[in-house]
N, C-alpha and C positions, 0 to 999 in steps of 0.2 A: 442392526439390520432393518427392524422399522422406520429408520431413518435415511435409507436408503433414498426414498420414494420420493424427497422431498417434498413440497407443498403443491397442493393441485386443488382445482378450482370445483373440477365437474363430479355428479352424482358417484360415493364410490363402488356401486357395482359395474358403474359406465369404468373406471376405470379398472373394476375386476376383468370387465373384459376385453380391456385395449389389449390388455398387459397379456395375458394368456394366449388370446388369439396371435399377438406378435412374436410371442414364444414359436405359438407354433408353427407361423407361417417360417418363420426364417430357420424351423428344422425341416420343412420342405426336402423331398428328395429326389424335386426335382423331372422323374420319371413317373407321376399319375398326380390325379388332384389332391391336395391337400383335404380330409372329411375334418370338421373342425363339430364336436357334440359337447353340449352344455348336459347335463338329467339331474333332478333336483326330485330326493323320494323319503320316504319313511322304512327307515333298516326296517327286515321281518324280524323276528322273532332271533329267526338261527342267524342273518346276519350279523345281527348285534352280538350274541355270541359268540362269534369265531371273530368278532373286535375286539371282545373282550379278550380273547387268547391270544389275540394277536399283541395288544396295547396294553399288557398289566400295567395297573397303577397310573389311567390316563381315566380323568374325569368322565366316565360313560355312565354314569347312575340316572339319566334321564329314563324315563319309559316309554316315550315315541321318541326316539333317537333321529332328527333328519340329516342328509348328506346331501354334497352338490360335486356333482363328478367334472370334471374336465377332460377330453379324450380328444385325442389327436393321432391320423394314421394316414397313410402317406407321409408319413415323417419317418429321421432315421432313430428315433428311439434319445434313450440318456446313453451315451454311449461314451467309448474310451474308458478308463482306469477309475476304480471306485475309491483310491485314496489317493487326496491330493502331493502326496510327496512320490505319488509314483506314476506322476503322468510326462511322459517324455515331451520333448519339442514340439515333435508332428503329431503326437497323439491327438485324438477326441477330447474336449472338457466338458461336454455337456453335463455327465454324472455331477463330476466334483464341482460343477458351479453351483445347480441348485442343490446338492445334498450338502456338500462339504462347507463351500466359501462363503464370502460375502465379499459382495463389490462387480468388478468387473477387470477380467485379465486384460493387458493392452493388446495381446490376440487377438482377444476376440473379436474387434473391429466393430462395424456399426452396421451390419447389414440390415438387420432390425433389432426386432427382443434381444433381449440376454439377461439369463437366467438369472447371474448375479444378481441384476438391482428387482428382477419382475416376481423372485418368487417371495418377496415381503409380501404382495397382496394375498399368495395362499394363507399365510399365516395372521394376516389382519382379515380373511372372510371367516376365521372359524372362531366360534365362542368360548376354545377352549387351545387357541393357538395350536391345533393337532391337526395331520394329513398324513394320508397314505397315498406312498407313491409305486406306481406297477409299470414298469418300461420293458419292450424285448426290442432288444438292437441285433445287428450284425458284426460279429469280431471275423478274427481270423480264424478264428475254430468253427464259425457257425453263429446258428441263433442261439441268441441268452437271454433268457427273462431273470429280470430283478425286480426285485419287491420290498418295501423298506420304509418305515411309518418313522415320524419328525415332529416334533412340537417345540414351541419355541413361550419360554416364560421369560422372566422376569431374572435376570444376577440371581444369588444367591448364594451364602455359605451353611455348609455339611460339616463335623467332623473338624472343626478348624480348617476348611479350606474351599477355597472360593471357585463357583461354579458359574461356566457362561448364560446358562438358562437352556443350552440347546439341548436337545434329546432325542435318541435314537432310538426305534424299536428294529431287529430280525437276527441276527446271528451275530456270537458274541465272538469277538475278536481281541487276544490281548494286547493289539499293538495298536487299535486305533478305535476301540471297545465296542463298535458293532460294525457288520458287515451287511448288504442286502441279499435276503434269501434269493434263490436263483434256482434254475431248472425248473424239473415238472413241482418240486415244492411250490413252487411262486406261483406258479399257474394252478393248482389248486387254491392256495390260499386266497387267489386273487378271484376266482368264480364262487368262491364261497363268501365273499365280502359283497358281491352285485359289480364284478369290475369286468364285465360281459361285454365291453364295447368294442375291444380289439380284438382283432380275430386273429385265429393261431397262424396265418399264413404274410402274417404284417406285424410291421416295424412300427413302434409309436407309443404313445403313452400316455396314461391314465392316471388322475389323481382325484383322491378323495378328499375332499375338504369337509371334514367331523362338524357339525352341528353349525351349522350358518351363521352367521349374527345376522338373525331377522328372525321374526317374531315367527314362529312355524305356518302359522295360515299365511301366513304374506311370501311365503318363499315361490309361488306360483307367480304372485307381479316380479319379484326381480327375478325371477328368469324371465317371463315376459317383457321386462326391460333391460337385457341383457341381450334379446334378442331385434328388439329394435336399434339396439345399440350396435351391434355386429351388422345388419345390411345399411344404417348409414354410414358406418365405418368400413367397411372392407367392397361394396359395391361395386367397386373396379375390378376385382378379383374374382368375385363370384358373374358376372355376365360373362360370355364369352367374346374371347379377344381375335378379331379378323377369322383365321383358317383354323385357328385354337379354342376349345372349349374351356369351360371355364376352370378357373386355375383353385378354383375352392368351393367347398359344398358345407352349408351350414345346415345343423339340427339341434331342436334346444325342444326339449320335454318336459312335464312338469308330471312327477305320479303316473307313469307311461301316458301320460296325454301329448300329444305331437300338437308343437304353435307353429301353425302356417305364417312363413315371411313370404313379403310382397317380393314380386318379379322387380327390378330394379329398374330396368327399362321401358317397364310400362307404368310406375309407382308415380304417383302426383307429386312428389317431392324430390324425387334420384330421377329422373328420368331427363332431365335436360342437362344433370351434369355427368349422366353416361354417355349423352352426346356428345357434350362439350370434352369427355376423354377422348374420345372415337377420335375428333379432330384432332387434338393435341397431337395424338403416336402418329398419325396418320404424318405429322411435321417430321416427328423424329426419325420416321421412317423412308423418309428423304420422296416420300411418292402423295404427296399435301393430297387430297380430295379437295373440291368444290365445295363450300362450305355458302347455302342460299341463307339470302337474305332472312332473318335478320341478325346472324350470326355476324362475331368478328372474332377472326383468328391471326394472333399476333405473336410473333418472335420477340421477348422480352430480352434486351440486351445492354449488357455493364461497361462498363469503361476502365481504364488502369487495372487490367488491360481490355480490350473493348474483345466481349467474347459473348456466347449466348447464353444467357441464365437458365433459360427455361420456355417454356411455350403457353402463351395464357390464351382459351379461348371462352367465348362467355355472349349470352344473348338477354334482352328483356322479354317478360311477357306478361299478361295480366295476371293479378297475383290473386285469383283465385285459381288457378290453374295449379297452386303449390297447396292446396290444403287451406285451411281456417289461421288466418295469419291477422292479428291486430295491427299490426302494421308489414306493407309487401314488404321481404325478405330483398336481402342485395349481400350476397354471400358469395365467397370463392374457394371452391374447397384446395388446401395444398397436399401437394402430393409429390412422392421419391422414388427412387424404383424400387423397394418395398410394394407400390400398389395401392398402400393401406393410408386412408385420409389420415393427415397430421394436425388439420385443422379447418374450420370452414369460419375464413375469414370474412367479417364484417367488411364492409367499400363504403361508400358514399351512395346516398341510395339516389334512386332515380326520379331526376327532376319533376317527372311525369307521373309520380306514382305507381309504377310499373315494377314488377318483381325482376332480381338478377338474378341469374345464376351461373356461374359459371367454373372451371378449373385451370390452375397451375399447376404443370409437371416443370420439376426442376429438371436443367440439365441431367442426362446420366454422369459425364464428367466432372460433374460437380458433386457428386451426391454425397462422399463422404464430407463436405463441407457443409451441406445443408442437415448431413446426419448428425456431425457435432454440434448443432446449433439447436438439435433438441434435448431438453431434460431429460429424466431418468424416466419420466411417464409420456414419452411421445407425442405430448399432445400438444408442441407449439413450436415454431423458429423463436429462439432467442441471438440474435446476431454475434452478442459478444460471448458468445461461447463457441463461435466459429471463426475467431480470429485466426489468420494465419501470416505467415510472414513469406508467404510465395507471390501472395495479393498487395499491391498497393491499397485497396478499396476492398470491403469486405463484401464478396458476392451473397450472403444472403443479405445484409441490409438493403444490399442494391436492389437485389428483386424484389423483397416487400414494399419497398417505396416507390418503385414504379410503377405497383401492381394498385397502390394507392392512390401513386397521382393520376393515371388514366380516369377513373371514375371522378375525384374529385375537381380535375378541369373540365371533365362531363358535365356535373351537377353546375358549375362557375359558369360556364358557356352557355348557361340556360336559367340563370338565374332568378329570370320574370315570370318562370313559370309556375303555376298554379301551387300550394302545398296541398299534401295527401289527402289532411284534414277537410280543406277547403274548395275541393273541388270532386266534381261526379268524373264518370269513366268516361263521358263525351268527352270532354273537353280535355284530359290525361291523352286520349286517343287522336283527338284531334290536331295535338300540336306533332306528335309524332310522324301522322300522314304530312299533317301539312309541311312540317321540315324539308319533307322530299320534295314536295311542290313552288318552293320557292324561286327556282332558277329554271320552273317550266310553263310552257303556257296550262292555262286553267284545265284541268279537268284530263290532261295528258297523260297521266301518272298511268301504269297497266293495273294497280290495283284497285281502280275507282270505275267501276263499271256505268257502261253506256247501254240508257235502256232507248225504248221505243219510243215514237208517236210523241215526237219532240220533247223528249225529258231533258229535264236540267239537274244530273247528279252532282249535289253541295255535297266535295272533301270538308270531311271535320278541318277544323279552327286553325289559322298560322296569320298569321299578321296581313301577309299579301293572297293567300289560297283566294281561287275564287268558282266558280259553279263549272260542271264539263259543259260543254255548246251541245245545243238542240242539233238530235240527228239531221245529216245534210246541210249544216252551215260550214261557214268556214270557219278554221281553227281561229278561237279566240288570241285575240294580240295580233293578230295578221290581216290585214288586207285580201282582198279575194284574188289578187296577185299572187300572194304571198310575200310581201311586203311587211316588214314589220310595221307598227304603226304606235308610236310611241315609247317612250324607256319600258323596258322588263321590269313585270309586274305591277304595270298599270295599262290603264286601256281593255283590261281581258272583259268585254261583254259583250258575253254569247245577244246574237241578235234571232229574232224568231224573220220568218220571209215576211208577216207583215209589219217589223221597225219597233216590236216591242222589246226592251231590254229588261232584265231581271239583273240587278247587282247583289249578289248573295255575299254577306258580311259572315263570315264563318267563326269570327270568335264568338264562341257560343256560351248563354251564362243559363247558368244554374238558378232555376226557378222552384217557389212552393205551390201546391194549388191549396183552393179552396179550403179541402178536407185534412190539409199538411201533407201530403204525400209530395213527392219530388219530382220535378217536372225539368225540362231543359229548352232554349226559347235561339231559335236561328232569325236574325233581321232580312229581311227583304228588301230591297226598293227598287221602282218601277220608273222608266223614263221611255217616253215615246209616246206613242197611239196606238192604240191596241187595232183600230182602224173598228174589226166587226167584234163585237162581244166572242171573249174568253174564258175557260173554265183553267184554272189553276190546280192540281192534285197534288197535294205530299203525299208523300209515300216514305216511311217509317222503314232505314234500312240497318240491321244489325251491326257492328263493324268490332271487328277483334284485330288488337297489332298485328299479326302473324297470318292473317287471312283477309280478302276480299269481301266485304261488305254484303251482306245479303238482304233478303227483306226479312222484314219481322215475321213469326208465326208463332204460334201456339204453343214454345218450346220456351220463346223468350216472346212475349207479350208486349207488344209498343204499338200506343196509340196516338193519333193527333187529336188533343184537345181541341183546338180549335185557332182560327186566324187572330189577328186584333190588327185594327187599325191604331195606330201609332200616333194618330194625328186627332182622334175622335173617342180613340179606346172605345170603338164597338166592334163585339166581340161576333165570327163567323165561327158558330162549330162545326166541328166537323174536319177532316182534309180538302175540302173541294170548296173555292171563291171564287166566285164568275166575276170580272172586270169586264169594267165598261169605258168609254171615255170620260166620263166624269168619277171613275172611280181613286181613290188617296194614291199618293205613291210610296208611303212608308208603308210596310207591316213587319209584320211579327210573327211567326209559326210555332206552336209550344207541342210539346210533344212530353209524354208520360216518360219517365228515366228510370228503369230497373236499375237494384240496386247492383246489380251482377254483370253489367253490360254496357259496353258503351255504343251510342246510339248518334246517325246521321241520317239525312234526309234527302228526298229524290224531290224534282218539284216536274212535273210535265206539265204541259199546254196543249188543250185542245180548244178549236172554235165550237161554238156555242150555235148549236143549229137551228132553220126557224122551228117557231114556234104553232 
């Protein structure tokens, strides 16, 4: 039975509670939310005693006794026939999977958990392989509560004869040697244990897991990571879906102290892939919503036979925006119609530094293929356990390898670009904007703002990007005709009315100053006559992927250290350089680089009045 589980990678109370929650969600009834409670406490006194009555001869000799409940309601209980050679065709199995069997009936199907392989992890959380189990389901007679305690050891022989190691505790039966207490018996025994979560007017069930394996003061962190582990996992479940609230409600306590979970949809880390669900159903739903920039939302689709796999939608954005991350994340969470994440796969990350995040929902028609292709612990597609022979091509490989190559001819298509290591957030940002600015005239873009009093807004950094035109010129690249004048992406200089040009070089590098601190340096150069003396200003403007560029302030802190002439290296502090006719036509503008931010520059002109 402990072998059931086979091998798995991640922490195992993370998988105590894939396993439980997926039990529970797939006994859903469908008609109200699933309440899904974790509680984790110290038996009183009389608890422990009416354990003891309960469990003779089960290892209770501790003196703070702890326990870790699992309860679930909104569900339909353990229900159907309490011995396995008496559960008909269409009956219920839920009892006899996890009381009686092991394994998995071909029944049971794959819609999620199943008890078979999920209830090893009861019996691997407890330090004395011992639980107690309290279920009230609905028969055809009515409500029936059951109650009925389990522990699972080692082989062993008695008396010359060999025993499986399983053990029952509640009513002794001679045909199949215990039975589970039931009626108002069970519900006493079960409010005298602390099994107070289900209420008498609901279906669902409760289990005690005897003495935890963890050190008794530590049983407050793993619930506390039991319960971070439930809103990254089930988060599609718990937000609410379109006209529908949400399909599940989690609580996890520690010594009646209640641990606040984050909102999903507003959480720095779940919040762009409840987005990115939003759009996926929204596909499946045949009614797509408009999904803004810089989202992309994509129908994932196989061949032999060419059908739809699934729906993958997924955006970048700066990866502080997801938490304290050593390196920005590029993750895809997969998902079935279960709801319940199966995995947040790794992609190829972003050539630009930039965090991913995004989701795949398989096909619904597919799902029991993508269900066979997971292990006994849910938590991955393995393709060759979804073989079938209806498919030429095995549709989950297909969709992982698509889902693959999309970012990694991303990353290939962008190859020159900066690494993570190696480069500030300007210049990650800069190649981004500038992507879009390639096949337009300069400064065109709507998200590159046009200020006043002849500024010259510099788009961060792309090979050809070049400055927007001073208000009341004409569009750079054009002719006052409108005339093109010259091949695309050359010729773009903004002209000022007295013939001065500013050619702004926007691949921007990464600078140190004086003190070591991190600076970032935009080139200039100047071709004309300025005619009457000029004041040159930068202007220091904030700029986020996902937003329009603003100016610095006191929130995010960006300064201009000062000009340099490029030809003389003397140095003008400050934003402001007055040119003259005799003044250089190279320079250079260095500007201070938060490490949180990525940072572009405004340059305006104004004449230089007399004196």
């Amino acid at each position: 039975m402990r072998r059931t589980l086979g091998t798995y990678s991640m922490d195992f109370w993370e998988l105590f509670l894939r396993e439980t929650l997926q039990n529970s969600w797939d006994a859903a009834t469908g008609d109200r939310p699933v309440h899904f409670c974790i509680d984790g406490w110290r038996l009183t006194t009389a608890q422990l005693q009416n354990l003891r009555l309960l469990l003779p001869g089960a290892d209770l000799d501790a003196p703070e006794l702890r326990v870790l409940t699992v309860t679930d309601t909104g569900t339909r209980g353990l229900g159907g026939p309490t011995r396995a050679d008496r559960v008909g065709e269409d009956d219920p199995r839920d009892f006899v999977d996890l009381v009686r069997n092991v394994g998995r009936h071909p029944d049971k199907g794959f819609a999620g958990g199943t008890y078979g392989y999920g209830k090893a992890v009861l019996f691997e959380a407890s330090n004395i392989g011992t639980v107690v189990m309290f279920t009230r389901v609905r028969t055809t007679t009515g409500v029936q509560c059951r109650l009925i305690g389990m522990s699972l050891t080692d082989p062993y022989r008695a008396e010359r004869r060999q025993y499986t190691g399983r053990h029952w505790w509640g009513v002794p039966d001679n045909a199949v040697g215990v039975e589970p207490v039931t009626g108002p018996t069970a519900e006493r025994m079960a409010r005298a244990l602390g099994l107070t979560r289900l209420p008498e007017d609901s279906t669902g069930t409760s289990i005690m897991v005897i003495a935890p394996r963890t050190e008794q003061e530590r049983l407050a962190e793993v619930i506390a990571v039991m319960a971070d582990t439930a809103t990254r996992y089930a988060w599609a479940n718990v937000v609410a879906q379109g006209n529908h609230g949400p399909g599940l409600r989690l609580q996890f306590t520690s010594d009646g102290s209640r641990i606040d979970l984050p909102d999903p949809g507003t959480d720095a880390r779940l919040r762009y892939f409840v987005e990115a669900h939003r759009y996926c159903r929204a596909v499946f739903q045949g009614a797509a919503e408009d999904h803004p920039w810089p989202w992309t939302v994509q129908e994932i689709v196989g061949s032999r036979p060419e059908q739809r796999l699934g729906v993958l939608a997924w955006r970048t954005y700066r990866a502080g925006d997801s938490g304290n991350h050593a390196r920005p994340p590029a993750e895809i969470a997969l998902l079935r119609r279960p709801g319940l994440v199966v995995e947040y796969r790794t992609v190829a990350a972003d050539p630009f530094g930039h965090a991913i995040s995004g989701v795949f929902i398989a096909d619904p028609e597919l799902d029991e293929d993508f269900a066979r292709a997971e292990p006994p612990t849910h938590d991955r597609w393995q393709p060759r356990l979804a073989q079938r022979q209806r498919y030429a091509r095995n549709p989950v490989s297909q969709a992982l390898q698509r889902i693959d190559r999309i970012f990694k001819e991303r990353r290939a298509g962008n190859g020159t670009a900066p690494t993570t290591e190696a480069v500030t957030g300007v210049s990650r940002l800069a190649n981004v904007l500038g992507a879009l600015l390639d096949s337009q005239a300069g400064g065109t873009d709507s998200r590159i703002p046009v200020g006043q009093a002849n500024p010259v807004p510099h788009p961060p950094s792309n090979a050809s990007g070049t400055p927007a035109p001073p208000a009341g010129t004409p569009t750079p690249g054009t002719g006052s005709n409108g005339q093109q004048q010259g091949p695309p992406g050359q010729g773009r200089r903004p002209r000022s009315a007295r013939g001065l040009t500013l050619n702004f070089h926007p691949r921007a590098r990464p600078a140190l100053l004086a003190d070591g601190s991190r600076a970032v340096e935009f080139d200039i150069d100047l071709t004309g006559n300025p005619g009457a003396p000029l004041t040159l200003t930068a202007q220091p403007l904030v700029a986020v992927a996902d937003g329009t560029p603003e100016p610095a302030d006191e929130t995010t802190p960006v300064n201009v250290v000062h000009w340099r002439d490029r030809d003389s290296g003397i140095l003008t502090p400050g934003p402001r350089l007055t040119l003259t006719a005799e003044t250089s036509e190279h320079w250079t503008v260095t500007l201070t680089q938060p490490a949180d931010a990525a940072v572009t520059v405004r340059v305006s002109q104004e004449e230089v009045g007399p004196q």
